[in-house]
TIPA-927079 format. One record per residue (C-alpha): x, y, z; residue in one letter; residue number from 1. Coordinates in steps of 0.25 Angstrom, whole numbers, plus 5000, padded with zeros to 4 digits. Layout:
REM residues N
<atom><u>X</u><v>Y</v><w>Z</w><residu>A</residu><num>NUM</num></atom>
...
END
This chain:
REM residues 82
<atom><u>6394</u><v>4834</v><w>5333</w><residu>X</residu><num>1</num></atom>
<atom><u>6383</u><v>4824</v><w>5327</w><residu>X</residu><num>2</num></atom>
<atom><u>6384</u><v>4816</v><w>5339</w><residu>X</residu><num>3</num></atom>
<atom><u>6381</u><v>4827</v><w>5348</w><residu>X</residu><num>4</num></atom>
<atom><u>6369</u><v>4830</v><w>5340</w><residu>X</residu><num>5</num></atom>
<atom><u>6363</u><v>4818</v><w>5342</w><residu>X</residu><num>6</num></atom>
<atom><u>6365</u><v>4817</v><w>5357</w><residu>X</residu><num>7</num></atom>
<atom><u>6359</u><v>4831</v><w>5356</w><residu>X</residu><num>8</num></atom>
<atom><u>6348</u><v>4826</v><w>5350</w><residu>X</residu><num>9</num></atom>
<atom><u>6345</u><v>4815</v><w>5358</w><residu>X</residu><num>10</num></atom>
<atom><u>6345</u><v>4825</v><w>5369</w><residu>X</residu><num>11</num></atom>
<atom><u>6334</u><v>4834</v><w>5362</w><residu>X</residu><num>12</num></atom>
<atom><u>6327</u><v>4821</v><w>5359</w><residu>X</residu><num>13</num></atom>
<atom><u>6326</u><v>4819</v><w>5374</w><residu>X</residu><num>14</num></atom>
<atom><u>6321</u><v>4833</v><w>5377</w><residu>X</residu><num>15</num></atom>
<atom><u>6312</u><v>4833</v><w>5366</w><residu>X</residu><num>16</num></atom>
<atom><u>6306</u><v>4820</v><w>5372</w><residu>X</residu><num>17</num></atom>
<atom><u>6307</u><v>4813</v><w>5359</w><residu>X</residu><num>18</num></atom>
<atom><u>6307</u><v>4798</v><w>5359</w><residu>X</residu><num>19</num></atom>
<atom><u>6319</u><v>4789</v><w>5366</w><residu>X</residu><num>20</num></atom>
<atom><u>6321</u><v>4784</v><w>5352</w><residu>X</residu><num>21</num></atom>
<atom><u>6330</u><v>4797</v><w>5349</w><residu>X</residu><num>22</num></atom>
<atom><u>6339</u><v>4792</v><w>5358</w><residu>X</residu><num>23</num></atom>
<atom><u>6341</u><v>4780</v><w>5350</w><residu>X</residu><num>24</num></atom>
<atom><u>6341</u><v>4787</v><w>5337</w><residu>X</residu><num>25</num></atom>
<atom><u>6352</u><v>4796</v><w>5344</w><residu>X</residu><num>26</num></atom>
<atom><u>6360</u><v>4785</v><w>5348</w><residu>X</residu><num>27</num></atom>
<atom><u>6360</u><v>4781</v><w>5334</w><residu>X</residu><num>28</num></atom>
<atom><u>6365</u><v>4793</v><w>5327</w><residu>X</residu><num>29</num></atom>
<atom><u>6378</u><v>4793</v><w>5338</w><residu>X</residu><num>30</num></atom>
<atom><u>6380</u><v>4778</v><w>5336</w><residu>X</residu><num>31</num></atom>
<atom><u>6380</u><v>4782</v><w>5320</w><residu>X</residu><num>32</num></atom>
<atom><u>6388</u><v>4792</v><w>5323</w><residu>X</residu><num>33</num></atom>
<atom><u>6397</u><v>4783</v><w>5330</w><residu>X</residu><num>34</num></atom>
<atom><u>6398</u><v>4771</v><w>5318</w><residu>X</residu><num>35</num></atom>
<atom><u>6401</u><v>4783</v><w>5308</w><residu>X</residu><num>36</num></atom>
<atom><u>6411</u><v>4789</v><w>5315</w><residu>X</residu><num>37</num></atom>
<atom><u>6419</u><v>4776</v><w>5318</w><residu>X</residu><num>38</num></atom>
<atom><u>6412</u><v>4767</v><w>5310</w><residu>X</residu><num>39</num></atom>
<atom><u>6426</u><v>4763</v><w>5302</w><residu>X</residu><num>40</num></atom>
<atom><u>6432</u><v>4760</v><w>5314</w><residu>X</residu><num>41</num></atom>
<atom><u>6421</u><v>4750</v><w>5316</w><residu>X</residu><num>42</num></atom>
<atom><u>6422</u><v>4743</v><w>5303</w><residu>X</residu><num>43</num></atom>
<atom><u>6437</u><v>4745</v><w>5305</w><residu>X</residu><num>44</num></atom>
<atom><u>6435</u><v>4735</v><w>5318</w><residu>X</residu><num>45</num></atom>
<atom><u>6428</u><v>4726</v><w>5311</w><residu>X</residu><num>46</num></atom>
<atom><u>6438</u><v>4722</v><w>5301</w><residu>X</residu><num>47</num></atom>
<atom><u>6449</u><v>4720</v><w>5310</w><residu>X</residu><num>48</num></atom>
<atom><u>6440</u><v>4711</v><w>5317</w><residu>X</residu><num>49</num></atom>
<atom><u>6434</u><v>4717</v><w>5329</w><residu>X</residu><num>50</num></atom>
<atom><u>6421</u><v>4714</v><w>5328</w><residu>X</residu><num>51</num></atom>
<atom><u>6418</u><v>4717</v><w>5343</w><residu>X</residu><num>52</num></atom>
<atom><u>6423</u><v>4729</v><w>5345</w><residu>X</residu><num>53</num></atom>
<atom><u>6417</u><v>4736</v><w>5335</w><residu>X</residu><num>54</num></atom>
<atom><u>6404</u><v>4733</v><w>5340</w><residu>X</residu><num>55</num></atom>
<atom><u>6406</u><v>4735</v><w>5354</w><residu>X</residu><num>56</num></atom>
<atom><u>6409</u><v>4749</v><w>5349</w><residu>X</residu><num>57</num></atom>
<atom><u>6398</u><v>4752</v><w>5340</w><residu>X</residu><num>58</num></atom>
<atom><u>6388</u><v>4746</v><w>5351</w><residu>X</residu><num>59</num></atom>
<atom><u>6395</u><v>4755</v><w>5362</w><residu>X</residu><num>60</num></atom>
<atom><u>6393</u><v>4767</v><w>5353</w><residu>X</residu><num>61</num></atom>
<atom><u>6380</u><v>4764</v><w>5353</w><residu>X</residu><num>62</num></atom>
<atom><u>6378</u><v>4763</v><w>5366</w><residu>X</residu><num>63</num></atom>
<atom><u>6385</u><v>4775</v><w>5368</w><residu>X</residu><num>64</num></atom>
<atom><u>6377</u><v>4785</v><w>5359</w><residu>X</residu><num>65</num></atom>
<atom><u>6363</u><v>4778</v><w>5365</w><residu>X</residu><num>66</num></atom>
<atom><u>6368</u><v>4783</v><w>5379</w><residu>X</residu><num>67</num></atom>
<atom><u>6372</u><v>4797</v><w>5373</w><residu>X</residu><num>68</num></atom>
<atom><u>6359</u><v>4799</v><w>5368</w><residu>X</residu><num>69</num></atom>
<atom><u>6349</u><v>4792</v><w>5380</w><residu>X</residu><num>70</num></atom>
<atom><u>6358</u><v>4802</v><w>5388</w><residu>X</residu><num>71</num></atom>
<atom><u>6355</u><v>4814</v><w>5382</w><residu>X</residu><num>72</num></atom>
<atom><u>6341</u><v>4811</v><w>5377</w><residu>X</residu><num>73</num></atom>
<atom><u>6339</u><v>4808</v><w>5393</w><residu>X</residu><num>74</num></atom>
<atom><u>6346</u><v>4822</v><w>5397</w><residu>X</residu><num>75</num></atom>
<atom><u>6338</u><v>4829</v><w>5384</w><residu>X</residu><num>76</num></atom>
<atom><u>6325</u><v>4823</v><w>5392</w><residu>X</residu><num>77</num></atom>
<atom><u>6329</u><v>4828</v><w>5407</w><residu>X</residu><num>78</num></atom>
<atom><u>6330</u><v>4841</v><w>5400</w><residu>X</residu><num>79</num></atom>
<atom><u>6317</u><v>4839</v><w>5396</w><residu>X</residu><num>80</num></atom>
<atom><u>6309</u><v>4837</v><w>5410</w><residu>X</residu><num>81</num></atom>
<atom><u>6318</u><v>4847</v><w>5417</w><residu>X</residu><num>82</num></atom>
END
């Protein structure tokens, strides 16, 4: 439900005009999101000695919630000039 929130946010943010540094600060509450959910998994890699899987994940993630939140911020913004 949090995450839902933010991607709402980032949606209002683009209807509201604001800044594209919300869509930066909403990707980073989804990847936080993402690292405290599953953030023992992670470690849990790391021990065993995957080093570069966990990292392709975490990056992936990332990537992930910035394209969740440019996408709505851009829909939240042709909602604006329609």
């Amino acid at each position: 439900m949090i995450a839902y929130t933010a991607i709402f946010a980032a949606a209002l943010s683009g209807y509201a005009g604001v800044g594209l540094w919300a869509v930066a600060l909403t990707a980073l509450a989804l990847a936080s999101l993402s690292h405290a959910e599953y953030g023992g998994l992670y470690r849990r890699g790391k021990e065993l000695g995957l080093i570069g899987v966990p990292q392709s994940t975490m990056l992936q993630s990332a990537c992930n919630a910035l394209m969740a939140t440019g996408t709505a911020y851009a829909v939240g913004l042709v909602f604006r000039l329609v």
